[in-house]
N, C-alpha and C positions, 0 to 999 in steps of 0.2 A: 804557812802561805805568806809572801812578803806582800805588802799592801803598796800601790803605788801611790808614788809621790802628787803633789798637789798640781806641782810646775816640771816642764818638760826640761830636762837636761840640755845644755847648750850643745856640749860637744854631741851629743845623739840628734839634738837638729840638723847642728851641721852633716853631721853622718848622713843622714835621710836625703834630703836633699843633692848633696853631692854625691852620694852614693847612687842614684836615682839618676843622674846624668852618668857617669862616670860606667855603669851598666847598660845604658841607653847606648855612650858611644864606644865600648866596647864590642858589643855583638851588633850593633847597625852593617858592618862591612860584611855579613856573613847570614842574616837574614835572609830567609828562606834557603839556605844552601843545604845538602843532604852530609850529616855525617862522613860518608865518604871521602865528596869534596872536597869538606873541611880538612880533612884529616892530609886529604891527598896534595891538599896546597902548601897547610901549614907546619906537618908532620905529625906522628900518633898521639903526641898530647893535644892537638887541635892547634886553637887561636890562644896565646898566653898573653898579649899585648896588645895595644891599638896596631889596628891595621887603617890602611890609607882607603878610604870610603869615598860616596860621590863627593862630599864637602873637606874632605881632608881626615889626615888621622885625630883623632880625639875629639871630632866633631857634636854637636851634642843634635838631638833627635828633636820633630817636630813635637814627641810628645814630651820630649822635656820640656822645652818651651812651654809648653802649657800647664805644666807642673807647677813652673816656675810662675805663672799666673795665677792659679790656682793659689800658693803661698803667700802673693801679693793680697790676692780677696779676703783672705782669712785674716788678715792684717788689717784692714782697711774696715771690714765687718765688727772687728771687737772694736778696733777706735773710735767708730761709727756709736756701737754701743755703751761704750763709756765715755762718750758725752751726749749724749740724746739721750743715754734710756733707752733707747727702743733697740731689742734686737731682732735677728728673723730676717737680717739681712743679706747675709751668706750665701744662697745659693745663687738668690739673682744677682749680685754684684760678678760671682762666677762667672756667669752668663756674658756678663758685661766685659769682662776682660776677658774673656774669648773671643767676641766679637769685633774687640779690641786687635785682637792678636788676627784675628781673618782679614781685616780690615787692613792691614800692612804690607800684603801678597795678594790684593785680589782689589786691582784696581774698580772694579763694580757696584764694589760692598764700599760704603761709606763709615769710617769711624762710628759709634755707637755718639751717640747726645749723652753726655751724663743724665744720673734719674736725678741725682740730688744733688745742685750746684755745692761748690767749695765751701765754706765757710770765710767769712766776713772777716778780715783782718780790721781790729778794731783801734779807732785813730787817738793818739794821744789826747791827755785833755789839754787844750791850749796853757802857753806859757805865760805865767804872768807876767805885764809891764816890769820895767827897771825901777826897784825900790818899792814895789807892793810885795811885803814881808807880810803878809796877811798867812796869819796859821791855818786858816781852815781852806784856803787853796792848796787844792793836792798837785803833789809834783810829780814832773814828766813821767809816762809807763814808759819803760827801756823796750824797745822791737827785740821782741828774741830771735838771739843768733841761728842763722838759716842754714836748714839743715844741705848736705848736696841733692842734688833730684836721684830720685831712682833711676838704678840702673837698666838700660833699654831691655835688654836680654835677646835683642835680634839684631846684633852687630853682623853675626852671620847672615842675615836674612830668614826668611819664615819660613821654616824647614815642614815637608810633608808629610802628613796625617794619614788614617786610613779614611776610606772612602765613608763610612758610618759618618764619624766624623764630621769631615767638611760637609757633608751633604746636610746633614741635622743643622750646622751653623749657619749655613748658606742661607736653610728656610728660617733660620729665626730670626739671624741678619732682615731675609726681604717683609717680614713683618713688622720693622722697624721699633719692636719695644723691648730694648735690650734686657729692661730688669722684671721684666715678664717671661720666668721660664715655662719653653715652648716643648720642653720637653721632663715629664714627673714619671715615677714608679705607676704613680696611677690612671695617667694620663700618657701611656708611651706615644714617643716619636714617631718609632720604627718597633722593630723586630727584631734587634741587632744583639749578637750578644759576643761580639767580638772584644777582644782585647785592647782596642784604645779609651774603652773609659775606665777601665781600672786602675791604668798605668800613672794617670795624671794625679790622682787623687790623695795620694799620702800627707801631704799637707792640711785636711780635714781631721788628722788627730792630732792637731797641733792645740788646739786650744780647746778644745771640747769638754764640758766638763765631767763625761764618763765618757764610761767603753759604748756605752747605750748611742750616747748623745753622737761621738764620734763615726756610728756604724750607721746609721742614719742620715748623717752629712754625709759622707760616703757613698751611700746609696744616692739620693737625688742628686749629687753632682756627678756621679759617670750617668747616670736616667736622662741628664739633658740630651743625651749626644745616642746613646745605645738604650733601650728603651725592652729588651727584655730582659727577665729576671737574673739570665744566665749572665746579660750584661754588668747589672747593676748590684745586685750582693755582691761578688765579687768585690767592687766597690765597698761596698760599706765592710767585708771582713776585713781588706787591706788597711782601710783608716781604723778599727778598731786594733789591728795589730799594734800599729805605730804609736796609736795613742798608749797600748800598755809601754810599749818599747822603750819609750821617749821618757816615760815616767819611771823605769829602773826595773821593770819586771824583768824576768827570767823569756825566754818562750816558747817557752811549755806550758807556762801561764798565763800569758798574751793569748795563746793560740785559745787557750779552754775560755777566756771569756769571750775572745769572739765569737766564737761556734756559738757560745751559750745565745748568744745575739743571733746569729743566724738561723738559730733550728727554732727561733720564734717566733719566721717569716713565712708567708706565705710561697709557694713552687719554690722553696730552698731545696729540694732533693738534688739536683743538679750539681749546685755548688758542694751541696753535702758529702756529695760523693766522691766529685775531684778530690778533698781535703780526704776523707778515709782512705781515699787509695794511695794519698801522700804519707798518711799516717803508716798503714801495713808496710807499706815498700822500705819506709825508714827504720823500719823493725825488724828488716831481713839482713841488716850490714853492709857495709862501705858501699860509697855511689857510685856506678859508673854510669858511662853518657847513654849506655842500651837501655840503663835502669831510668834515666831520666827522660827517654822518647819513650820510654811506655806509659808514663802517664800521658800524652799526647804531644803536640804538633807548638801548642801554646797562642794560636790564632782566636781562641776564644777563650775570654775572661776566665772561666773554671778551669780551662788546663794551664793558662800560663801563672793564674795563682798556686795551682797545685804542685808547679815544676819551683815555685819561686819557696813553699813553706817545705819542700820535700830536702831544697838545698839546704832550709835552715835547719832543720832537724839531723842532718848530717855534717855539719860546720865540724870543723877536725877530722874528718878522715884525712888518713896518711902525713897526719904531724904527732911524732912521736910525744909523747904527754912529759918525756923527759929529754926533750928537745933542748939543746945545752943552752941557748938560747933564751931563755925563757920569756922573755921580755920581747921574743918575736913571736909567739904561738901565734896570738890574736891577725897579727899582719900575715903571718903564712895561711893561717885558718879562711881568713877571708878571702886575701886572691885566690885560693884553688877554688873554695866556694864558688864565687863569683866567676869564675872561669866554668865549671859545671853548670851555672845558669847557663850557659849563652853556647857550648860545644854540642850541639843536639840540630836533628833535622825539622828547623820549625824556624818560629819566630822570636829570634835569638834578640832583638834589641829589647821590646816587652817585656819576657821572661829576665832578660838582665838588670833590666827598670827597676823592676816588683822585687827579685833578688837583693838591688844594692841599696833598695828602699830600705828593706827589713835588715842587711846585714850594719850597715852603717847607724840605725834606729838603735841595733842592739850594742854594738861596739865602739861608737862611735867616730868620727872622722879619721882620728890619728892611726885605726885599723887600715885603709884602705895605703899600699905599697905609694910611697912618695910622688913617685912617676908619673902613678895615674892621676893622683892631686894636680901637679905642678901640669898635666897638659890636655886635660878636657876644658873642652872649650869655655867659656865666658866662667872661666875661674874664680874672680872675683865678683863678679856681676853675683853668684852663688852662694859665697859666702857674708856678700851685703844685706842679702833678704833673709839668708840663715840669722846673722844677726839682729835685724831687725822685728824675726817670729820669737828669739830668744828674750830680746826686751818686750816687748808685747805681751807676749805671754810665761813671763818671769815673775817671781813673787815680788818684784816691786818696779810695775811698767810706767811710763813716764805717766808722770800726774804734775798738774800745776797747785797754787797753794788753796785753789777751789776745787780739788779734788776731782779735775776733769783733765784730760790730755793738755798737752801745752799746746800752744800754736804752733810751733814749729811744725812740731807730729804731725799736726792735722793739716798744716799743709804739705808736708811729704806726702799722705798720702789724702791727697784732694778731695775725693769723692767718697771718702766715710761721711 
C-alpha cells in the first residue's frame, strides 16, 4: 500500500482546482437537459466542448466561485495559524468569504466586518543623526517587497448558486456575525441535502493533516449552507478524496480511506450507498451515459458524488492501453472521463465540478486537453491561488527569520 506524501503535489493542486472550474463550465450549458436533448443538439457523443452558456462559453459557475473562496480560507487559516498559534480557524473564516462573495451581487447584504483586523505593519526603528556611528544602534528594517493583491475571481460578476445556498448565507449575512457559523453538522441550518455544498469544498484537503482531519473540514463547510447528513458527508468524502489525491495515492486508495472515515459517521447509510452502487456499476465494464443516469439525476450530494467516483473508477475506457501515442493516454483518458461526467440527464455542471475535482487531483493539470485550460474563465485568477495553496502548504512555506510568515504573506492575505 503506497503511503501518502506529507505535502500536496503542486501540479495536483493546480489539477483540483482547475479541474473543478473547467467541469463546472463545461456542463453548465446543458444543466438539467435530458440525454435526449443533449444528444439531439450536440450529436450521439453529446456535449465534447464548451458550449456558449447564459455568461459565455467557458464561463465558470457560481459554485466555482466559491470554491475558489473556500481555497482562499484555507490559505489564510494556516497563515493565521502560523503566526498566532492558534488554529480552529477554518470554517468560520469560510463563512466569512462567503459572505464576502454574497455581499458583491446582493446589494442588501453589506460586506462582512472582519473578525480579526490585519496585522500591524511594524515601523522601522528611527535613523540615526549624520555621524552617530554608535554600534549598538540597529539599522534601518528594509519593508519587504509587496506582494500583487489577490485576484478578484469575479471579474465575471457573481454568478448563481442553488437556492439551499443563498438562502442559508442570506440568514447568516442578516445575523451579522460573519465568523459565527450559523450553520454545523450538529446544529443544521436546513434540511438540505442538495448538491451545492459538496461542490465547493475540495479545497479542505488541501492542508489537512490526515484523511480524518480533511473529511471533517469537509463535513462542517458544505453544513454551513445544506444542513442534512445526505448534504454534508458527501462534503467530507470529497475533501478526503483530494486530500489522498493531492498526496500521490492511487484511487482505489483514496477511495477506501474515505469510506474508512465515512462509515464512522453517524446517518452515513445514504452516502454509503450512493458510493456502492458506484462501486458494483464500475465492476460491470465500460461506462456509458444510461450507466451513469442510473446511479441518479446528481441534484443531491450522494448522487452527484457517486456519478463523479463512478467516472473515476472507469478513467480509460476506450483508449486503447497501446495507444501509439503514449504520452497522450492521460489527456484522452481525462476528456472522455470528464465528458461522461457532465452527458447525462441531471445536473451536469455539479457532477462535472466533483469529476474534474478528483480527475485533475489525480493527473494532474497538464491532463486536462489544452483548450479547455487556455479558455475557462478567470484562468489566471486559478492558477494564482493554485499557486499560492502549493506554497502554503509545501514542505517549506514562506517563514521569516523568526519562524513566523513574513509580512508580505500576511498582508496578501489580511485577515489570517
Amino acid at each position: 500500500m503506497a503511503e501518502p506524501t506529507t505535502a500536496p503535489d503542486h501540479g495536483r493542486l493546480l489539477g483540483c482546482l482547475l479541474g473543478g472550474a473547467i467541469g463546472g463550465a463545461l456542463g453548465a450549458p446543458i444543466e438539467s437537459r435530458s440525454l435526449a436533448e443533449i444528444r439531439a443538439e450536440y450529436g450521439p457523443h453529446g456535449l465534447t466542448e464548451y458550449a456558449a452558456g447564459e455568461h459565455g462559453k467557458g464561463a465558470v459557475t457560481g459554485e466555482t466561485q466559491l470554491m475558489m473562496r473556500t481555497a482562499q480560507a484555507v490559505i489564510q487559516a494556516s497563515v493565521r495559524a502560523r503566526a498566532r498559534g492558534i488554529g480552529g480557524a477554518l470554517v468560520p473564516m469560510i463563512q466569512e468569504t462567503y459572505l464576502d462573495w454574497l455581499s458583491k451581487g446582493d446589494a442588501s447584504v453589506p460586506p462582512p466586518v472582519p473578525g480579526t483586523p490585519p496585522p500591524a505593519v511594524p515601523s522601522p526603528p528611527a535613523v540615526p543623526p549624520p555621524g552617530d556611528a554608535s554600534p549598538a544602534f540597529p539599522p534601518p528594517v528594509p519593508s519587504p517587497p509587496a506582494l500583487p493583491p489577490l485576484p478578484p475571481l469575479l471579474d465575471g460578476g457573481r454568478r448563481e448558486v442553488g437556492r439551499s445556498t443563498l438562502e442559508a448565507l442570506r440568514k447568516a449575512a442578516a445575523r451579522g456575525k460573519p465568523l459565527d457559523p450559523l450553520g454545523t453538522p450538529d446544529e443544521p441550518i436546513n434540511d438540505s441535502k442538495g448538491s451545492g455544498g459538496v461542490v465547493r469544498v475540495a479545497p479542505c484537503g488541501f492542508g489537512a493533516g490526515s484523511a480524518e482531519g480533511a473529511f471533517d473540514l469537509g463535513c462542517r463547510a458544505a453544513a454551513l449552507t445544506h444542513g442534512n447528513p445526505g448534504g454534508y458527508l458527501p462534503g467530507g468524502v470529497h475533501a478526503a478524496l483530494v486530500w489522498g489525491l493531492v498526496r500521490g495515492l492511487e484511487f482505489g486508495e483514496a477511495l477506501r480511506l474515505a469510506r474508512e472515515q465515512l462509515k464512522e459517521r453517524k446517518h452515513h447509510k445514504e452516502t454509503s450507498k450512493a458510493l456502492d452502487a458506484a462501486e458494483r456499476l464500475a465492476a460491470q465494464g465500460p461506462a456509458t451515459p444510461e450507466q451513469v443516469e442510473s446511479l441518479g439525476r446528481g441534484f443531491t450530494a450522494p448522487e452527484a458524488l457517486s456519478i463523479a467516483v463512478y467516472v473515476m473508477l472507469r478513467v480509460g475506457d476506450g483508449v486503447p492501453a497501446d495507444h501509439w501515442a503514449f504520452w497522450k493516454r492521460d489527456v484522452i483518458a481525462v476528456r472522455e472521463a470528464l465528458q461522461r461526467a457532465v452527458n447525462h440527464s441531471g445536473d451536469s455542471d455539479s457532477t462535472g465540478m466533483l469529476a474534474g475535482n478528483l480527475l485533475g487531483a489525480r493527473y494532474g493539470a497538464a491532463a486536462f486537453p489544452g483548450r479547455w485550460q487556455a479558455e475557462v474563465e478567470n484562468r489566471m485568477d486559478i492558477i494564482t491561488v493554485a499557486a499560492d495553496c502549493a506554497l502554503e502548504f509545501g514542505v517549506d512555506p514562506p517563514t521569516d527569520e523568526y519562524g513566523s510568515p513574513p509580512m508580505n504573506w500576511m498582508m496578501r492575505y489580511p485577515r489570517a
